[in-house]
C-alpha positions as CSV (number, residue, x, y, z in Angstrom):
1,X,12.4,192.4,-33.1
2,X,13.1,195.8,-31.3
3,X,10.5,196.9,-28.2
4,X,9.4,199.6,-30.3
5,X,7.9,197.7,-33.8
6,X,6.0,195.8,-31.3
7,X,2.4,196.1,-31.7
8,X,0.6,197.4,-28.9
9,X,-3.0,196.2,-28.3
10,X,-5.8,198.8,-27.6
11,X,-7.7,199.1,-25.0
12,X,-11.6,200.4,-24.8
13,X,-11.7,203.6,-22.8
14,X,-12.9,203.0,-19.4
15,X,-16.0,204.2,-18.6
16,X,-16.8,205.2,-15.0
17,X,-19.2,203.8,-13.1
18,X,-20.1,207.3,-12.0
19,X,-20.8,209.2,-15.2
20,X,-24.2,210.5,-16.1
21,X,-26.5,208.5,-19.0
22,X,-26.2,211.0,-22.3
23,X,-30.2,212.9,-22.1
24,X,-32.8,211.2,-24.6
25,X,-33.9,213.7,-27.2
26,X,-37.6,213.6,-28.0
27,X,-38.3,212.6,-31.5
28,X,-39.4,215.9,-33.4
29,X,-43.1,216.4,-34.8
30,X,-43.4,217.3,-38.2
31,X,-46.2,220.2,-38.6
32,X,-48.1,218.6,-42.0
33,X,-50.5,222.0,-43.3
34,X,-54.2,220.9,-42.8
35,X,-54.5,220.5,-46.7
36,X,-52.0,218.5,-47.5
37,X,-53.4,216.1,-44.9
38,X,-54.3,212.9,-46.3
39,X,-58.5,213.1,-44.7
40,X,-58.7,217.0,-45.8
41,X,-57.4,216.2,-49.3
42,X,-60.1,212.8,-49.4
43,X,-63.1,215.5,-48.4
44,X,-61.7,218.2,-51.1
45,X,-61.8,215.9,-53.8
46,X,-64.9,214.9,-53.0
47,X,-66.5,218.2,-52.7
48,X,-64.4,219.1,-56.1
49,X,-66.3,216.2,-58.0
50,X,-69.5,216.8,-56.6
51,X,-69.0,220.8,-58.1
52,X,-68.0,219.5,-61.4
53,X,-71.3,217.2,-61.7
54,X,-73.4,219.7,-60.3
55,X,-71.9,222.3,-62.7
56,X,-72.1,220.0,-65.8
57,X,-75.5,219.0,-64.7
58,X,-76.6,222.8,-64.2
59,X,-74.8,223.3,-67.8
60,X,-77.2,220.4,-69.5
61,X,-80.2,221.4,-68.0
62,X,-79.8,224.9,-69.3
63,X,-79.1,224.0,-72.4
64,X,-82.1,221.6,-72.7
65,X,-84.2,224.7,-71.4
66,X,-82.8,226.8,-74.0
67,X,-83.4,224.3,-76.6
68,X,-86.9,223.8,-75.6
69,X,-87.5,227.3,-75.6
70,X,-86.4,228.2,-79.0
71,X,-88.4,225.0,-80.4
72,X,-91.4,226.4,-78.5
73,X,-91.1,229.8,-80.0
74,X,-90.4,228.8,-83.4
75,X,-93.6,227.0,-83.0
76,X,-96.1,229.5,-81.8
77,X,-94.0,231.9,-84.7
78,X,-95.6,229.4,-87.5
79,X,-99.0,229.0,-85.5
80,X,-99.1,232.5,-85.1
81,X,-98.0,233.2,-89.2
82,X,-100.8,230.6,-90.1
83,X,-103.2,232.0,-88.1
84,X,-103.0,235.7,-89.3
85,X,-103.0,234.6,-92.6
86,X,-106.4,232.7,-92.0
87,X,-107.7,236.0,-90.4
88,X,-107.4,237.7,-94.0
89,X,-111.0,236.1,-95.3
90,X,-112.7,236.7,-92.4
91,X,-113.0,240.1,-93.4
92,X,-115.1,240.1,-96.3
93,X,-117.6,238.1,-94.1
94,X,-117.7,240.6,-91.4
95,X,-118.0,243.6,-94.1
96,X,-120.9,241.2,-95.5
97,X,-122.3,239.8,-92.2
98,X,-123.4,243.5,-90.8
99,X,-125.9,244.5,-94.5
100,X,-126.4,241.1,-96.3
101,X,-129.1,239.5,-94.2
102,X,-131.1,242.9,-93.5
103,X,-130.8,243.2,-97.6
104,X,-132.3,240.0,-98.1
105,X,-135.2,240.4,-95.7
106,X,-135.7,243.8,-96.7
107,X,-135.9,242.7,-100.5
108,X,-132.8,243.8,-101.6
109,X,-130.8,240.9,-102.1
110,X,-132.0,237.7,-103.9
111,X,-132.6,234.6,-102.6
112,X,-129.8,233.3,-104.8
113,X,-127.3,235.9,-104.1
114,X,-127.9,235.7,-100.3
115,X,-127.5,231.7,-100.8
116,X,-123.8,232.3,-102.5
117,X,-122.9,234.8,-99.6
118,X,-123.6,232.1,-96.9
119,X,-122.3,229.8,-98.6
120,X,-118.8,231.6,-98.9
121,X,-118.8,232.4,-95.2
122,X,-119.4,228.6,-93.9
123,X,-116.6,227.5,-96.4
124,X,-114.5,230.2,-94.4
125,X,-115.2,229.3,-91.4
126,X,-114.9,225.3,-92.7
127,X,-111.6,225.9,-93.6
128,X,-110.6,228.3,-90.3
129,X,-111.8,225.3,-88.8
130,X,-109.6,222.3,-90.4
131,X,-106.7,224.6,-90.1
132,X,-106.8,225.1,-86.4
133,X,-107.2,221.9,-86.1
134,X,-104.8,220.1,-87.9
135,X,-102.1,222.5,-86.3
136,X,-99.9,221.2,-84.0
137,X,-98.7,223.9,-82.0
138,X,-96.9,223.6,-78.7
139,X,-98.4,224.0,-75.1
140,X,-97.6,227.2,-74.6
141,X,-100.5,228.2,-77.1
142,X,-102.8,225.3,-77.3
143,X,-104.8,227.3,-74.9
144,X,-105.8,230.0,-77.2
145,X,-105.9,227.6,-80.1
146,X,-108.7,225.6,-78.2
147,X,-110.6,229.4,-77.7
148,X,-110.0,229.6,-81.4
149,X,-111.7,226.7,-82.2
150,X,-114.3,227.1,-79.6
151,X,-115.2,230.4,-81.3
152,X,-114.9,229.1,-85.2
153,X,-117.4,226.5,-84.4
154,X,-119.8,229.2,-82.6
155,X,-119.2,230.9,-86.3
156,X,-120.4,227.7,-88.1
157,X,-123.5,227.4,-86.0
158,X,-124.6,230.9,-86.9
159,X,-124.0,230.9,-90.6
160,X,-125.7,227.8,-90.9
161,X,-128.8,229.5,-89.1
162,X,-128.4,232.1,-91.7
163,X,-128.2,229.6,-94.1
164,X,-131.7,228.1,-93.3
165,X,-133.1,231.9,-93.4
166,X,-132.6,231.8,-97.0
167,X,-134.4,228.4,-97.8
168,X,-137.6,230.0,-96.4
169,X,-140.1,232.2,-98.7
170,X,-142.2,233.3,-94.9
171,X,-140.2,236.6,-94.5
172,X,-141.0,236.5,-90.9
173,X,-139.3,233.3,-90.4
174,X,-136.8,234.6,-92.6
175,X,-136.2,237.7,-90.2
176,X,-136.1,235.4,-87.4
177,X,-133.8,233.2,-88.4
178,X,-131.0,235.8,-89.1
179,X,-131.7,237.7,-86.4
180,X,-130.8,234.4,-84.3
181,X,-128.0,233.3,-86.5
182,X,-126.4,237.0,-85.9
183,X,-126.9,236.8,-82.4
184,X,-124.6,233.3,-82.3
185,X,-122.3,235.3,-84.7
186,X,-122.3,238.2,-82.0
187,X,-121.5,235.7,-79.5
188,X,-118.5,233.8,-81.1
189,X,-117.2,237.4,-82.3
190,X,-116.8,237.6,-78.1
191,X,-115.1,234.5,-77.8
192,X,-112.6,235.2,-80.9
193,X,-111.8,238.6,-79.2
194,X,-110.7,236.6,-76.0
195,X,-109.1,234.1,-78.5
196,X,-106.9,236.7,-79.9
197,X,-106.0,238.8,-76.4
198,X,-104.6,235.1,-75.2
199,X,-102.7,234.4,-78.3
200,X,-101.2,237.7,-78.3
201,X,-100.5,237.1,-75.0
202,X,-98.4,234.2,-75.4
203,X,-96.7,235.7,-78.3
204,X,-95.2,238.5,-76.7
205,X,-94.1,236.6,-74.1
206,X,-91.9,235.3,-76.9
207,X,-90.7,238.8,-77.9
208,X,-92.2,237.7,-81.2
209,X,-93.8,240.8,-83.5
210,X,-98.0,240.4,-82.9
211,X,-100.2,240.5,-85.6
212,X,-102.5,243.5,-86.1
213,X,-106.0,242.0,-85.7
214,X,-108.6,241.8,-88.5
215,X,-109.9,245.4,-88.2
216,X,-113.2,244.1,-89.2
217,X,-113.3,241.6,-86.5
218,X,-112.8,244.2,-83.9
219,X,-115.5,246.6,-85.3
220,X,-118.1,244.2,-84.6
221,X,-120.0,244.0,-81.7
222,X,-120.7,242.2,-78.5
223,X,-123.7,239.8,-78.3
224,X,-126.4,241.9,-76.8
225,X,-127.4,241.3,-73.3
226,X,-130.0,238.3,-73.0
227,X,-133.5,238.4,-71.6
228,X,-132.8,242.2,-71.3
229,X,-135.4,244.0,-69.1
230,X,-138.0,245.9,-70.7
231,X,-138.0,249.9,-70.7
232,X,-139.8,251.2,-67.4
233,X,-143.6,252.0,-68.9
234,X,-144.2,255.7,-68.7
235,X,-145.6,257.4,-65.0
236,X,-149.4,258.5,-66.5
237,X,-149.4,262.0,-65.6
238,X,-153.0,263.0,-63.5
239,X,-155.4,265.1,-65.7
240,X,-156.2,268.4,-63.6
241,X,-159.6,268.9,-63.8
């Protein structure tokens, strides 16, 4: 074998002792944005859920409201329907209420006429009564209804005291007892007045149409004042002599 085809071995480089340590690079930081960090993204979500509930809870409670609402005003609508439609009797008993009793204490009117008269108006009144009543209207205008009632019951005691005026023959006792029963009549006319004011009330507040009121009912008026003081007694005049 020629010199040449001989293989010759390698040999690691020689380092010497004297040559500088190759310079440590620093492991470079890697600049994460703030919210794609992993405790920002946990606090986002968390404020993203709590959004979404109190939207969706928000979103229910509206819609309750708004489906209480419209429940409430269809049901003052058909209180407030009924009621004007019970008004519509009540004023052939005011038209009669102001000239039957002073006809039938005057002579006019007969006792049995008088007694058919009164007996109309209580079964109005009756039936004003069991209507209110038996209604079942919402809160809004169970206020007014109870004024309603209040006043229909002051009605009832007054035509029964002009009932009673008409089972007497005394015609004093007669024009005492009407002028009494009228004076309760005056009295719950006051009462249905405020009645109707706070059921209008609440009706508009519904943007509902309001009822005209019985015209009858509001030509009637107040009670007069009780225990009124008598008129001042004349000054004598000194005769001149």
């Amino acid at each position: 074998m020629s010199p040449k085809s001989r293989a010759t071995p390698t040999r690691p480089p020689v380092r010497s002792k004297t040559a500088l340590p190759a310079p440590r690079v620093a492991p470079r930081r890697i600049q994460i944005p703030w919210h794609r960090r992993r405790p920002v993204q946990a606090v986002l979500a968390v404020v993203v859920v709590g959004l979404l509930v109190l939207g969706v809870t928000q979103g229910l409670s509206t819609w309750h409201h708004h489906q209480a609402t419209m429940k409430a005003k269809t049901g003052v609508k058909a209180f407030d329907a009924a009621y004007q439609t019970g008004l519509t009797p009540l004023s052939n008993f005011f038209t009669q209420v102001n000239n039957s009793p002073q006809q039938f204490v005057g002579g006019v009117m007969t006792q049995a006429t008088y007694a058919t008269q009164t007996a109309q108006w209580l079964a109005t009144f009756q039936a004003l009564r069991k209507q209110l009543s038996d209604a079942s209207p919402p809160k809004a205008i169970q206020g007014p209804r109870g004024l309603l009632v209040q006043a229909t019951d002051i009605f009832i005691d007054g035509v029964r005291e002009m009932q009673l005026a008409g089972t007497v023959s005394d015609t004093s006792l007669r024009k005492t007892l009407t002028d009494q029963g009228r004076n309760i009549i005056f009295h719950g006319t006051s009462v249905f007045k405020n009645a109707q004011i706070e059921e209008a009330k609440v009706v508009k507040s519904f943007h509902l149409t309001i009822g005209a009121p019985a015209s009858a009912l509001l030509q009637l008026p107040d009670a007069p004042a009780e225990n009124a003081p008598p008129a001042p007694a004349p000054t004598p005049v000194p005769s001149s002599s």
